[in-house]
C-alpha positions in Angstrom: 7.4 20.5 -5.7 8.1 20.5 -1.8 11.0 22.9 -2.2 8.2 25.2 -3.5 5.9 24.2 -0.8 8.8 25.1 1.9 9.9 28.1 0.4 6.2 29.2 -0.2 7.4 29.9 -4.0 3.6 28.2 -5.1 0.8 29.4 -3.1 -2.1 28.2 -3.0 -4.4 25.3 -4.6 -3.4 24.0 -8.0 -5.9 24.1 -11.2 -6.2 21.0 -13.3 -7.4 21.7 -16.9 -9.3 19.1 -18.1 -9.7 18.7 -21.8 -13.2 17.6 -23.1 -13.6 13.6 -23.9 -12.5 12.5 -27.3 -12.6 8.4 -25.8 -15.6 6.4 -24.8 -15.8 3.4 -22.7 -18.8 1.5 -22.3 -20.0 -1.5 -19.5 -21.6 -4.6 -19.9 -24.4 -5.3 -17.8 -23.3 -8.5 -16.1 -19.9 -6.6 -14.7 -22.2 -4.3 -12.4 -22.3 -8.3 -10.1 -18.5 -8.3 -10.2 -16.7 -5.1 -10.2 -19.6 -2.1 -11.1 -17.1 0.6 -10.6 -14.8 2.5 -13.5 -13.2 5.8 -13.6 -10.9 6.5 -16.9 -8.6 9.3 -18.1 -6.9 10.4 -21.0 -2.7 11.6 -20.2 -1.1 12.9 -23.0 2.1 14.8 -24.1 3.9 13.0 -21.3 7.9 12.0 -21.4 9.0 9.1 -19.4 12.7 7.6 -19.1 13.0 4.0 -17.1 13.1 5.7 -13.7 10.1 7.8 -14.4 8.2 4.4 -15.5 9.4 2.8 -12.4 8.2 5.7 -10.1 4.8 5.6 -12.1 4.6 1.8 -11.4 5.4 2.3 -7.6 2.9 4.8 -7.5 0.4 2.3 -8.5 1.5 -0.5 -6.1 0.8 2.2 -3.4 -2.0 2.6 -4.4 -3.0 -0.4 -4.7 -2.3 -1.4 -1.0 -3.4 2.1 0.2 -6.9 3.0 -1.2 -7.6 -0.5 -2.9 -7.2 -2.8 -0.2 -4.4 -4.9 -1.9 -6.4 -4.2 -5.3 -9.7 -5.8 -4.1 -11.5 -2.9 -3.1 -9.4 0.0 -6.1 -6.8 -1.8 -9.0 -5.7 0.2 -11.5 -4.7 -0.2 -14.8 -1.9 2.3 -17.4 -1.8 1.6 -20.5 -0.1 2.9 -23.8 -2.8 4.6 -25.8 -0.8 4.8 -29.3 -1.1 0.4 -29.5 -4.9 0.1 -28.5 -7.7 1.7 -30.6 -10.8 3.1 -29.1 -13.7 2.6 -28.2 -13.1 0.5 -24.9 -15.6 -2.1 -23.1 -15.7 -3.7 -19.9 -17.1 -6.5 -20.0 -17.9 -10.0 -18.0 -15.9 -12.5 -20.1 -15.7 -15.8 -19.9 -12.7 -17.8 -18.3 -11.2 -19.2 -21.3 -10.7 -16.5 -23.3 -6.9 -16.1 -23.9 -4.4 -12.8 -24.4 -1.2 -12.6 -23.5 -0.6 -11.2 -20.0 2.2 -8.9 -19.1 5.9 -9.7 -18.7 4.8 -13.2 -20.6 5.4 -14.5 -24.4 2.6 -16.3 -25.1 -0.8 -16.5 -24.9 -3.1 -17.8 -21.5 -6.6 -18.5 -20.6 -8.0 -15.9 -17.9 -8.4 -19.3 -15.3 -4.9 -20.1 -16.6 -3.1 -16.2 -15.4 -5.0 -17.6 -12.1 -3.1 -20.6 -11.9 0.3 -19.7 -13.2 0.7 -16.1 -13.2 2.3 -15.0 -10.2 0.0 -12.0 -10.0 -2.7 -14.2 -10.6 -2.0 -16.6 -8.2 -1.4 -13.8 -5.7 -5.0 -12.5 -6.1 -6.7 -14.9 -7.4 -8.7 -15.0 -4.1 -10.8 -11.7 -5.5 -12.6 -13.7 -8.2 -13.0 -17.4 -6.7 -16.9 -17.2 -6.7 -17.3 -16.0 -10.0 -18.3 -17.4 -13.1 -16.9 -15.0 -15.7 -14.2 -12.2 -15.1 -13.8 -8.8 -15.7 -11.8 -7.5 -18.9 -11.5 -4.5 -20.7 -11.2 -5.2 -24.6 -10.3 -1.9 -27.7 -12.4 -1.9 -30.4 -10.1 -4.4 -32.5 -10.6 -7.0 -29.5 -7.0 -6.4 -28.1 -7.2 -6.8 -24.5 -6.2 -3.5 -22.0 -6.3 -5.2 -18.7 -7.9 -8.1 -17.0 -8.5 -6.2 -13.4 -7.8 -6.6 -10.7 -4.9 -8.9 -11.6 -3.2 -8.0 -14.8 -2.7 -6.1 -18.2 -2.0 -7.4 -21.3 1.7 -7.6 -22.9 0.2 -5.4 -25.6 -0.3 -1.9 -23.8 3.0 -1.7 -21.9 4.3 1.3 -20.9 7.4 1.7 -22.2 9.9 5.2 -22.8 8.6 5.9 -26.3 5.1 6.2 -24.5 4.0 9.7 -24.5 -0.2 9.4 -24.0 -1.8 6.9 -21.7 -5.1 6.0 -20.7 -5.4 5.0 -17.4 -8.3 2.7 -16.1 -9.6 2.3 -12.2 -12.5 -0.8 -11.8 -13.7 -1.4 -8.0 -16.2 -1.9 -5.2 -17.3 1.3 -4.3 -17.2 5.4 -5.2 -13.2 5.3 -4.1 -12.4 4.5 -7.5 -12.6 8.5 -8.3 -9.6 9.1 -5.4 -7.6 6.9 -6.6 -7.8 8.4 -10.1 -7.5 11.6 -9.0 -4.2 10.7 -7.4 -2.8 9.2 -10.6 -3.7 12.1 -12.7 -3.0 14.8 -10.3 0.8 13.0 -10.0 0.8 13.0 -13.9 -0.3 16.1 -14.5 2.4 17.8 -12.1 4.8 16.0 -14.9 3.9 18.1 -17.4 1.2 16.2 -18.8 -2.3 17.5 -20.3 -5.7 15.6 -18.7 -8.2 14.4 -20.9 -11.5 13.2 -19.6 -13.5 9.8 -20.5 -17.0 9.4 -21.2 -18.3 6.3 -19.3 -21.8 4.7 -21.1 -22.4 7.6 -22.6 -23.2 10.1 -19.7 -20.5 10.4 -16.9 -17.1 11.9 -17.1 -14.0 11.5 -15.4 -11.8 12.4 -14.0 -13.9 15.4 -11.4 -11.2 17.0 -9.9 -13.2 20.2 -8.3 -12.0 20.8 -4.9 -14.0 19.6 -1.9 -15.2 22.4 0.5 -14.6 22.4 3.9 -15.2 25.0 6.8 -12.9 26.1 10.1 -13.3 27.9 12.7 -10.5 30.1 14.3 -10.9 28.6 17.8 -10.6 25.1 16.6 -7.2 26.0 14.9 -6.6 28.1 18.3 -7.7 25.3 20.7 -5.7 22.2 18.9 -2.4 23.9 18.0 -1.9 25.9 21.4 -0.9 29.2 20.3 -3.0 31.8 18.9 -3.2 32.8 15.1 -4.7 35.2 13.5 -7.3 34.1 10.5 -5.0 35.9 8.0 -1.9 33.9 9.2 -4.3 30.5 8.6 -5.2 31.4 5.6 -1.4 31.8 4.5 -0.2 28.9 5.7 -3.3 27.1 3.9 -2.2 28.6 0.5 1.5 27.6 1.4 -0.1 24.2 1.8 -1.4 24.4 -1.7 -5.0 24.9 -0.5 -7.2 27.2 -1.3 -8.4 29.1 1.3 -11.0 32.8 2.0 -12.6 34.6 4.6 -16.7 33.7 4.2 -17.7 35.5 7.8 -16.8 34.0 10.5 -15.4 31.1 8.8 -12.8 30.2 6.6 -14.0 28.0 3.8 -11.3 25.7 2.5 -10.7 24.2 -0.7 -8.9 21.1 -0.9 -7.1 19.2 -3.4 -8.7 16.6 -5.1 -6.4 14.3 -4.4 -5.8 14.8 -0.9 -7.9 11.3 -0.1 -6.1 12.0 3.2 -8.0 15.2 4.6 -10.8 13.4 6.1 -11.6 16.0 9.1 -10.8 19.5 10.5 -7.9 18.4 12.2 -6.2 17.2 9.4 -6.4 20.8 7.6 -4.8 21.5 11.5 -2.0 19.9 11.0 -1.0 20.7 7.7 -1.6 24.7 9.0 1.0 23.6 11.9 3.7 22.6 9.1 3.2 25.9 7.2 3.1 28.0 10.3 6.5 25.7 11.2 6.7 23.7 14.1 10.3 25.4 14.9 8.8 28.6 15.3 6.3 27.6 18.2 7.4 29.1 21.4 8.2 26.3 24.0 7.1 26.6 27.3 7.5 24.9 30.6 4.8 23.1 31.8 2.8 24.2 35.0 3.4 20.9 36.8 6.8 19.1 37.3 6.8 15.2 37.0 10.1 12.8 36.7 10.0 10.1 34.1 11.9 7.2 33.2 11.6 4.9 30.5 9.4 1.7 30.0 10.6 -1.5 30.9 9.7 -2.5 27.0 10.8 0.4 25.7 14.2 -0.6 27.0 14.1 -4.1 25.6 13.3 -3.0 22.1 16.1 -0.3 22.6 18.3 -2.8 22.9 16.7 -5.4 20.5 17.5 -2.2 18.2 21.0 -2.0 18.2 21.6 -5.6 17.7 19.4 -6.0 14.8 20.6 -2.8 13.4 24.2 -4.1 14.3 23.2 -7.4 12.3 22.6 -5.3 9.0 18.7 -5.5 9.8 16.4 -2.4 9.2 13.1 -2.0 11.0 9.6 -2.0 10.3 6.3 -0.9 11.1 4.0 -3.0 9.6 0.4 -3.1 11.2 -0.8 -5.0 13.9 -3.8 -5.6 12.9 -4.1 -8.4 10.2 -6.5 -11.1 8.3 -6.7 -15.0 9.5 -5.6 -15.6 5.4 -2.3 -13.9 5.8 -1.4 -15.2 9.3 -2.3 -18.6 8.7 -3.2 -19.7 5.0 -0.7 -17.9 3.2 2.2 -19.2 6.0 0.2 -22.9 5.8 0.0 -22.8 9.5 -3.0 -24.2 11.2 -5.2 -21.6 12.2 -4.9 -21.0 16.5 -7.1 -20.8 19.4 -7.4 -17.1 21.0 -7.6 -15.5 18.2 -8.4 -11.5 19.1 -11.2 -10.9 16.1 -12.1 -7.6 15.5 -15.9 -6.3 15.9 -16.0 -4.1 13.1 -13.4 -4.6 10.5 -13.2 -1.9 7.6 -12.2 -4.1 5.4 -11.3 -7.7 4.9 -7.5 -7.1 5.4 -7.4 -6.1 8.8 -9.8 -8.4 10.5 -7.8 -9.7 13.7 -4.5 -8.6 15.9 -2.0 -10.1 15.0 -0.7 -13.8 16.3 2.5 -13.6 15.0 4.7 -11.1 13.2 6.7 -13.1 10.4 3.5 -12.7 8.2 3.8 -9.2 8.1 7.4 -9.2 7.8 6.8 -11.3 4.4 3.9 -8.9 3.4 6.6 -5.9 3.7 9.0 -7.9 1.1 6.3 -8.6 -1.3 5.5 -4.6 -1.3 9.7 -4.2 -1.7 10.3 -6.8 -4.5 11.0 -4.2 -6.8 13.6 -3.1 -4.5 17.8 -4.5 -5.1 18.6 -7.3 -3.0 19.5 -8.4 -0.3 17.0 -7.3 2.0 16.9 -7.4 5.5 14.2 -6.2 8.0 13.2 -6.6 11.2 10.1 -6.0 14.1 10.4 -6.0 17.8 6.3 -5.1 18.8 3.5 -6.5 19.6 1.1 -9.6 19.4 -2.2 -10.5 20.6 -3.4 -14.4 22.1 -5.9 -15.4 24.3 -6.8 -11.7 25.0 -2.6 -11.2 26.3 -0.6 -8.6 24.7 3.3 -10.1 24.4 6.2 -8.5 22.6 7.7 -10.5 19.8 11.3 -10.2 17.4 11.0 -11.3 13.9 13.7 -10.9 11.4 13.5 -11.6 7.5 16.1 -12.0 4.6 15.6 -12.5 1.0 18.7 -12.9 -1.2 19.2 -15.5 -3.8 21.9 -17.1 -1.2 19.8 -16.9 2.0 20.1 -20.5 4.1 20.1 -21.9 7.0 23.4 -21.7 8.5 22.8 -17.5 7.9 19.7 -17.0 9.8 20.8 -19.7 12.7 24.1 -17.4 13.0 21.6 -14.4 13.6 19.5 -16.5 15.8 22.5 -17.2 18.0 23.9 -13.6 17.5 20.5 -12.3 19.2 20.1 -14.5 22.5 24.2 -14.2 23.0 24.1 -10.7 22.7 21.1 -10.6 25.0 23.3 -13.5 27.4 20.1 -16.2 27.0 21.2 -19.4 27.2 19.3 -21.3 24.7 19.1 -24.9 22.7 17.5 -26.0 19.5 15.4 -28.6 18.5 13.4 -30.3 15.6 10.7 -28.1 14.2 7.8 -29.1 12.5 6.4 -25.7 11.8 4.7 -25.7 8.1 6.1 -22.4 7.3 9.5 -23.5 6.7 10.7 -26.4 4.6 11.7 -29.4 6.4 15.0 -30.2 7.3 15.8 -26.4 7.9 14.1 -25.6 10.2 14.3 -25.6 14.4 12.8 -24.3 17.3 13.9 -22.0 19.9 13.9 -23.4 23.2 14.6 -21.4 25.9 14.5 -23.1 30.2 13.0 -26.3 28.6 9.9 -24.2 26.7 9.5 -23.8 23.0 10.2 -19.9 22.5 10.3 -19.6 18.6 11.7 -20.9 15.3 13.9 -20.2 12.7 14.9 -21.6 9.5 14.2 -21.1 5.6 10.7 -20.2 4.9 9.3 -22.7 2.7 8.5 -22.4 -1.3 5.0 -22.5 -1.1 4.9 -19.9 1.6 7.0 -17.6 -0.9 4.8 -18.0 -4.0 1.9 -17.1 -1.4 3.5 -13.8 -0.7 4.6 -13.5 -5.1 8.2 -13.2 -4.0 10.7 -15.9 -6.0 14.1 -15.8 -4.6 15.0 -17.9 -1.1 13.5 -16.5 2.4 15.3 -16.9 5.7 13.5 -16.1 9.1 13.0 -16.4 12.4 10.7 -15.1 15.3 11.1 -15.4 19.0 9.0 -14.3 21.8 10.5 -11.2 24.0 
């Protein structure tokens, strides 16, 4: 599909045919307190081999971080259609009611998949103050999913699969983008959409393009070059939008699931790949200045090429953070000068960052389904008591990972860097006792190291041994 994008072999926005509803789902009154939103779909005629299925499932993780806010805002459920019989309701159920959860053998209580379940443990946090749970039962009883933690062994998708019915409960209307993104992937597959009548009235999945309007100048004004409307509106098309002439305006239609086009100037940028950056004509600019590079931008240069010379990749993760992941999910008491933010978006990015390990073990969670080992690495920023500092963390997850591995690295750094350094006892809660020791640096404590302790990795879902270390820049 980008190759035909490039080449400008597809032009213009795609049409999604969706099939009338032959399934019903219905809602039980008490879910509207817990989780009142649901948009379903029908996929059928689809193929899958085991890298399709794992490109589906990484699809849905995505998602899940990206539009669901690590599946409390969106989770989504995928399910084989050919094992469950419909009608489907989602109901409030009660704790104890017991089906088998996926990728176990045996039966559980929901409160038990809470306990024991590593997805349940992992997001168990989303339905603490709630008496019953959400679940999503056939007509025969057989349980789809319990969202926003888990579906049942039962509807697996597996490479004799060929229809699906895909499930999206949440908080709010975003329910509908994620959806659309699912089905809109799916579909480009080869397979035929079918929508889902929900209590009896709405239908989904809606995917009529939004309409959006531009102006010539603002195109003009933001790119720096002038281009004709006729010129925009091919390299809208090329973009797989739709796009026309309505006066002085050019009325856009875009995809419905490009969740990502939020204003003008994101319709701008996309018109500034079509057009092709290479052919913009450079030019000198009317003033003459002499630069140099930042003092930091040195260090982490150089913090670069020995962590990439360690076998280390870097990452971006974000600065900004929540007080559960930095702290509770480490089991580090919480610290003073914490940088809060005024108004958060959501509950996952509600301070700057203290620390960068915690995001570090965030990143391998997201990876797990990735071979091992895994090494990354972050040389940026943290916030305390109002003072931005520049911090190195590193992370390794193999099944062999110790101490003597991550203290080699440790030592690798600061000689490399020619600081003269000592260790001593640590008692930081994050790593396991006995294997771990701080960094200390012209008699101060400049960070630790050692293996990241068991309860910190169940926190994060991961299972096989962690090795770490931070150290301030």
């Amino acid at each position: 599909m980008t190759t035909s994008i490039s080449l400008g072999i597809e032009t213009g926005i795609r049409e999604f045919k969706v099939a009338p509803p032959v399934i019903k789902i219905t809602k039980d009154q008490e879910i509207e307190k817990i989780r009142p939103y649901l948009a379903c779909a029908v996929i059928r005629g689809m193929q899958f081999n085991s890298r399709s299925i794992e490109s589906l499932m990484a699809l849905q993780e995505s998602l899940h971080w990206a539009v669901g806010r690590n599946r409390r805002k969106v989770s989504i459920g995928v399910h084989d259609l050919a094992r469950i019989r419909p009608p489907f309701r989602y109901i409030a159920q009660n704790p104890y009611f017991k089906f088998t959860p996926l990728d176990f053998t045996e039966p559980m209580t929901m409160r038990e998949i809470l306990e024991k379940h590593p997805k349940g443990v992992k997001f168990a946090n989303i339905l603490e103050k709630f008496d019953k749970y959400p679940l999503i039962l056939d007509a025969e009883e057989n349980v789809l999913s319990f969202p926003p933690i888990i579906n049942g062994e039962l509807t697996r998708v597996t490479e004799e699969t060929t229809d699906l019915f895909i499930e999206v409960t949440g908080l709010d209307p975003s329910v509908s983008v994620a959806l659309n993104i699912v089905v809109a992937s799916l579909a480009e597959r080869g397979g035929r959409i079918e929508s889902v009548t929900i209590d009896g009235k709405a239908q989904t999945p809606k995917l009529e393009p939004a309409i959006m309007n531009l102006e010539n100048s603002e195109v003009t004004e933001l790119l720096g070059f002038n281009i004709t409307d006729e010129e925009i509106i091919s390299c809208l098309q090329k973009m797989r939008y739709g796009a026309r002439i309505s006066g002085k305006i050019i009325e856009v239609s875009v995809p419905a699931y490009r969740s990502d086009i939020l204003h003008n100037w994101d319709l701008i940028e996309d018109i500034g790949i079509g057009y092709g950056f290479d052919k913009i004509q450079p030019e000198l600019p009317s003033t003459s200045t002499t630069g140099k590079s930042h003092p930091i931008s040195k260090l982490r240069d150089s913090i670069h090429e020995i962590m990439t010379g360690l076998g280390y990749f870097e990452v971006m993760p974000f600065t900004l953070t929540s007080e559960k992941v930095q702290f509770d999910m480490m089991r580090r008491e919480k610290q003073e000068g914490i940088t809060h933010i005024l108004y958060p978006i959501s509950e996952d990015h509600t301070i700057v960052r203290t620390t960068i390990l915690p995001n570090l073990l965030e990143i391998l969670s997201i990876n797990k389904h990735r071979e091992l080992p895994q090494r990354i690495f972050e040389a940026g920023e943290v916030v305390l008591d109002c003072m931005t500092g520049q911090h190195l963390g590193a992370a390794a997850i193999h099944p062999q990972a110790n101490f003597t591995e991550i203290q080699a690295v440790v030592d690798a750094v600061l000689r490399e860097r020619r600081i003269e350094y000592e260790v001593a006892e640590s008692n930081d809660p994050a790593f396991i006792e006995g294997r771990r020791a701080d960094i200390i640096i012209k008699g101060e404590r400049a960070g630790v190291f050692g293996e990241i302790h068991p309860g910190v990795i169940s926190n994060f879902g991961l299972e096989h041994p962690i090795i770490g270390f931070e150290l301030g820049l």
